[in-house]
C-alpha positions as a printed Julia matrix, in Angstrom:
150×3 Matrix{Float64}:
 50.0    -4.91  -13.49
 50.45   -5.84  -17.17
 47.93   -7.37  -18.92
 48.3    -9.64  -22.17
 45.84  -10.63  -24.54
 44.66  -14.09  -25.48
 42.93  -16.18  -27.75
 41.63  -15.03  -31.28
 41.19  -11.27  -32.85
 37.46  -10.11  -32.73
 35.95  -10.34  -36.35
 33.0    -8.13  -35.4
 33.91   -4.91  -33.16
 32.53   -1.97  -34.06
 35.29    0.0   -31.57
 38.37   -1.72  -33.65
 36.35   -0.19  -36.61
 37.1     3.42  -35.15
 40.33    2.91  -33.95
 43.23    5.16  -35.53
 46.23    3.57  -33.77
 45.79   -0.16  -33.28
 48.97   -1.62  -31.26
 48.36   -5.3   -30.19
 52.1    -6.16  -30.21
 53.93   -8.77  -27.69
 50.49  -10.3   -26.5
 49.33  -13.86  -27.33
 46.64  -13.53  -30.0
 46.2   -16.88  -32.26
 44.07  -17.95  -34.88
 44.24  -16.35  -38.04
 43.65  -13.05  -39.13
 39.85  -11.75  -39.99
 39.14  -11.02  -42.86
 37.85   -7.54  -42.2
 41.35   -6.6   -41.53
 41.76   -5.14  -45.14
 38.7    -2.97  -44.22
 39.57   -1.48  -40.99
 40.36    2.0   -40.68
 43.22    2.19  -38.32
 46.22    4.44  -39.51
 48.73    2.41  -37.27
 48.33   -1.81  -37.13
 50.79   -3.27  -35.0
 49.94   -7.07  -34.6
 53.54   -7.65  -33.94
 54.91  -10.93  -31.48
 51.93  -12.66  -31.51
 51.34  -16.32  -32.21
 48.98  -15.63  -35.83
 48.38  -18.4   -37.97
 47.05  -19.08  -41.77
 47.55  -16.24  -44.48
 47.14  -12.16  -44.8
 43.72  -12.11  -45.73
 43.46  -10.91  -49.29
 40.51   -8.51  -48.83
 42.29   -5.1   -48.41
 40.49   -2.61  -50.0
 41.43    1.06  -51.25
 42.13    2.61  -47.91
 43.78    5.84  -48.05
 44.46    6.09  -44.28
 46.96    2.67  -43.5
 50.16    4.45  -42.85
 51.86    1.35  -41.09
 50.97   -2.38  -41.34
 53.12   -5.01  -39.07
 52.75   -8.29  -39.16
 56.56   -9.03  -37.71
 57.07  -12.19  -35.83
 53.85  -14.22  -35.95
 53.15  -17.91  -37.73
 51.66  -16.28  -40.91
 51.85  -18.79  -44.33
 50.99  -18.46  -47.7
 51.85  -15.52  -50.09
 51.85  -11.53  -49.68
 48.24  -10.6   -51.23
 48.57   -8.69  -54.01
 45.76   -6.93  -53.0
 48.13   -5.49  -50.16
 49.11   -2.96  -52.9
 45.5    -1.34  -52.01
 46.77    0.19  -49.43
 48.34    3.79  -51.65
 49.77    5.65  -48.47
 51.25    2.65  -46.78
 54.97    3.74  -45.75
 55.82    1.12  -43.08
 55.2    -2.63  -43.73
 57.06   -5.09  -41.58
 56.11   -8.65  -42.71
 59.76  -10.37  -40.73
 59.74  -13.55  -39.12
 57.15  -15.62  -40.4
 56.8   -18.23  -43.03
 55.5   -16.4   -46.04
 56.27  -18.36  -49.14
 56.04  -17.01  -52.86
 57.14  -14.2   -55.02
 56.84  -10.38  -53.34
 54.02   -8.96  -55.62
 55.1    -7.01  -58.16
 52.72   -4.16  -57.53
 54.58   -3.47  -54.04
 57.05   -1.6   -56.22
 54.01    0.7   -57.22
 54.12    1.95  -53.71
 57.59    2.8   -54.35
 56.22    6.86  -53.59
 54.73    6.23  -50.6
 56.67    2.97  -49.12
 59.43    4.03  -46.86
 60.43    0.71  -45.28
 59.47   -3.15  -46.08
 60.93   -5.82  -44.16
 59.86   -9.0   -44.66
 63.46  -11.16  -44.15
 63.47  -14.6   -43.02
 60.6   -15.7   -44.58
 60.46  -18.27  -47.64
 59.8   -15.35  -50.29
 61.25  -16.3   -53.45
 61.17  -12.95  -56.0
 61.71   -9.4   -55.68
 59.66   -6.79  -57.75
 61.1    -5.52  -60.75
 58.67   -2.52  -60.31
 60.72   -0.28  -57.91
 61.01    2.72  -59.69
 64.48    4.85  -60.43
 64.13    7.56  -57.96
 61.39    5.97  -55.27
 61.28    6.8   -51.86
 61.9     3.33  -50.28
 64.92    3.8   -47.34
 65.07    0.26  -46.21
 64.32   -2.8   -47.82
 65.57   -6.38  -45.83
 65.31   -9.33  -47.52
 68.05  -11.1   -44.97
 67.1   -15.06  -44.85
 64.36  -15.07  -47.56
 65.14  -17.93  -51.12
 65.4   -14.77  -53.21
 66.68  -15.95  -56.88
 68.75  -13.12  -59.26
């Protein structure tokens, strides 16, 4: 039997709090995302093929631990949260397939040590960070479908 989630993430959960690996991928969560996202202390977020709404909250804190953020293939709007940059041993961040308008921070290229892969094509983001560093560690970068100016 397979089971899929519905209606909106839990703002207050004190298991979700102790979770390492969080992988809510291909269910049907809505709503936006809570706030207390940024302060969770999962490793692993996969929030993946949902149907999310509204912005990434921009409350993410200095959290050693986030190794992998996804956000692919959800209704998220508004801009990539600087505050995203927070997260100092981030390698994975999949942002694809939503409607994220605005400039890429230009503190993601920062994380240019520690980020391994950012995807965030087909999307409505506008600049790329004139950060990344000669030398960083980044293996794949798509930008496929975004308004990206030169």
């Amino acid at each position: 039997m397979i089971y899929i989630l519905t209606g909106e993430i839990p703002k207050e959960n004190s298991l979700l709090n102790k979770l390492v690996q969080w992988n809510n991928a291909k269910n049907r969560l809505q709503g936006s995302l809570p706030r207390e996202i940024g302060n969770r202390s999962a490793q692993d977020l996969w929030l993946d093929f949902n149907e999310l709404t509204g912005p990434i909250p921009s409350t993410f804190v200095n959290q050693s631990s986030m190794i992998t953020f996804s956000l692919r293939c959800n209704k998220l709007s508004g801009e990539i949260p600087p505050s995203i940059c927070n997260l100092r041993s981030l390698k994975i961040l999949y942002l694809s397939n939503n409607s994220l308008e605005a400039a890429i921070p230009d503190c993601l290229g920062n994380l240019s040590t520690s980020l391994l892969i950012f995807n965030s094509n087909t999307n409505k983001l506008t600049g790329l960070p004139s950060t990344f560093s000669k030398g960083c560690n980044i293996q794949s970068i798509n930008l496929n479908g975004d308004k990206l100016d030169y």
